[in-house]
C-alpha positions, 0 to 999 in steps of 0.5 A: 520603692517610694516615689514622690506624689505631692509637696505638701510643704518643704518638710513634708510629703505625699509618697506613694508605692509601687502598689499605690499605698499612700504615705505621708513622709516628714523629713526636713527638706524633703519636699524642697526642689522635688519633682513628683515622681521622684524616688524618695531617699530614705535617709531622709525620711524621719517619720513615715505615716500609712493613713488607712483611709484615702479621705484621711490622707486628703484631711491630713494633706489640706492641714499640712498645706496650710501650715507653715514647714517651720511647725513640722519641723518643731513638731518633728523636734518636740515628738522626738523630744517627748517620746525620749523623755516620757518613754513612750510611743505617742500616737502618730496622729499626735504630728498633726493635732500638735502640729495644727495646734502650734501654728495656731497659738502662734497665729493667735499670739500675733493677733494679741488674742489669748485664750486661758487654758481652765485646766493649767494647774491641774495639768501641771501639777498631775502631768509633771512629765508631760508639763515638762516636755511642754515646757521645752517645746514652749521654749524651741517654738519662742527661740524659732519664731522669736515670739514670747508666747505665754507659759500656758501653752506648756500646759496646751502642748502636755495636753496633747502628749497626754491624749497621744498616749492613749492605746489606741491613739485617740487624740481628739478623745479630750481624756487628757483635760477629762482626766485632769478634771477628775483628779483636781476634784477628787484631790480637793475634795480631800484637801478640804474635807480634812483641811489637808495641806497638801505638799506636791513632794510628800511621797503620800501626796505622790501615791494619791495623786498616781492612785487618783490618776489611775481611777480616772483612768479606769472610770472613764475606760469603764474598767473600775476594780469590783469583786463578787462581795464587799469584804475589802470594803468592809474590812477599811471602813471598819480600819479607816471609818473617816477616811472611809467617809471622805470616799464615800463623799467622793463617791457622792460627787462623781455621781452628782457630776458624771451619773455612774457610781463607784463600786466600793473596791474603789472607795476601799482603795481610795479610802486607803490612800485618804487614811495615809494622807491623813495620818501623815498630816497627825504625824507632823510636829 
């Protein structure tokens, strides 16, 4: 059984087993009116967080005591919300980073202090989904507070739901805006080396944007594609020697900026999906 071992606000709590496991409980009004020691009703306990660490459990705990019960609550909502809609597990962790995050863009709101998000578009653009569900937590924070906080924060709350998603919940990694980055690069790159006009609702445009978000994916996991010879390589730059050359640029690059090269499965396949932009740019009237 659980029992009540700190009010760490009035929709979040410190329970404790009878083995003296610690758990953090979210439930709105859980905490209200409470007594430690109390038995913890479960049909009140809409997420149930086990910290591994003790020193965990304190860090968490100081950040919830900090942070007003409305941002649990619209925390709670927007999770809920976003492991619906984007069909997935997020990372636990994900209820405090967005948790500590909204109450501070709030409190920067109120002070008339606005930090640009650098990487809006590219979020926008390449996390729809998340942008999205971003968007609809954007509007229950403004209704809940009354408060106009600005259409960036969209792109702020995605940037959380995309590093949430990480295997291993990492959400402090920053792979999200890492990732972001690589993409708005790899794409520009194209659009300008082939004066491409890119239409964010082209099927082609589609497939390269979800190739592309792949890669990064993979570069920075250390999993590129790489066989024992260079024959796929080969045999598209033969087929593709333009687009061949536009990876190839690429390439060039992502070494300049990151110091890693690019095996050449990579440029073949990625060549594949310049040549398809490409030839969908001839085919138009």
């Amino acid at each position: 059984m659980l029992r009540l071992k700190k009010v760490l606000n009035t929709s979040v709590i410190l329970a404790e087993d009878d083995q003296h496991k610690e758990f953090i409980l979210f439930g709105k009004g859980i905490g209200f009116g409470k007594k430690v020691g109390t038995p913890v009703q479960e049909d009140q306990v809409h997420q149930v967080f086990i910290p591994v660490e003790h020193d965990r459990v304190k860090e968490l705990a100081s950040l919830l005591d900090t942070v007003p019960p409305i941002f649990a609550e619209l925390t709670q909502q927007i999770v809920v919300h976003a492991e619906q809609q984007l069909r997935v597990k997020l990372s636990t962790s994900v209820y405090f980073t967005l948790m500590d995050h909204l109450n501070f863009a709030v409190e920067r709101f109120r002070q008339g202090i606005n930090i640009t998000n650098k990487v809006y578009w590219e979020i926008k653009n390449y996390y729809p989904d998340e942008f999205r569900v971003g968007t609809y937590a954007l509007q229950r924070v403004n209704e809940a507070l009354s408060i106009e906080l600005p259409v960036e924060e969209a792109a702020n709350i995605a940037f959380h739901l995309i590093n949430a998603q990480g295997e291993q919940g990492e959400s402090s990694n920053g792979n999200g805006v890492r990732y972001a980055k690589m993409v708005a690069s790899i794409v520009n790159l194209a659009r300008y080396n082939f004066h491409l006009d890119l239409e964010t609702d082209n099927v082609h445009y589609t497939r390269f944007i979800t190739h592309v978000k792949f890669f990064a994916e993979r570069f920075f996991s250390d999993q590129m594609l790489q066989e024992s010879d260079n024959a796929l390589f080969d045999q598209i730059a033969g087929l593709y020697p333009q687009a061949m050359l536009g990876a190839l640029k690429i390439k060039d690059y992502i070494e300049q900026v990151y110091g890693k090269t690019i095996p050449n499965d990579e440029l073949a396949y990625l060549a594949v999906h310049i040549q398809r932009l490409m030839r969908h740019k001839q085919m138009e009237p």
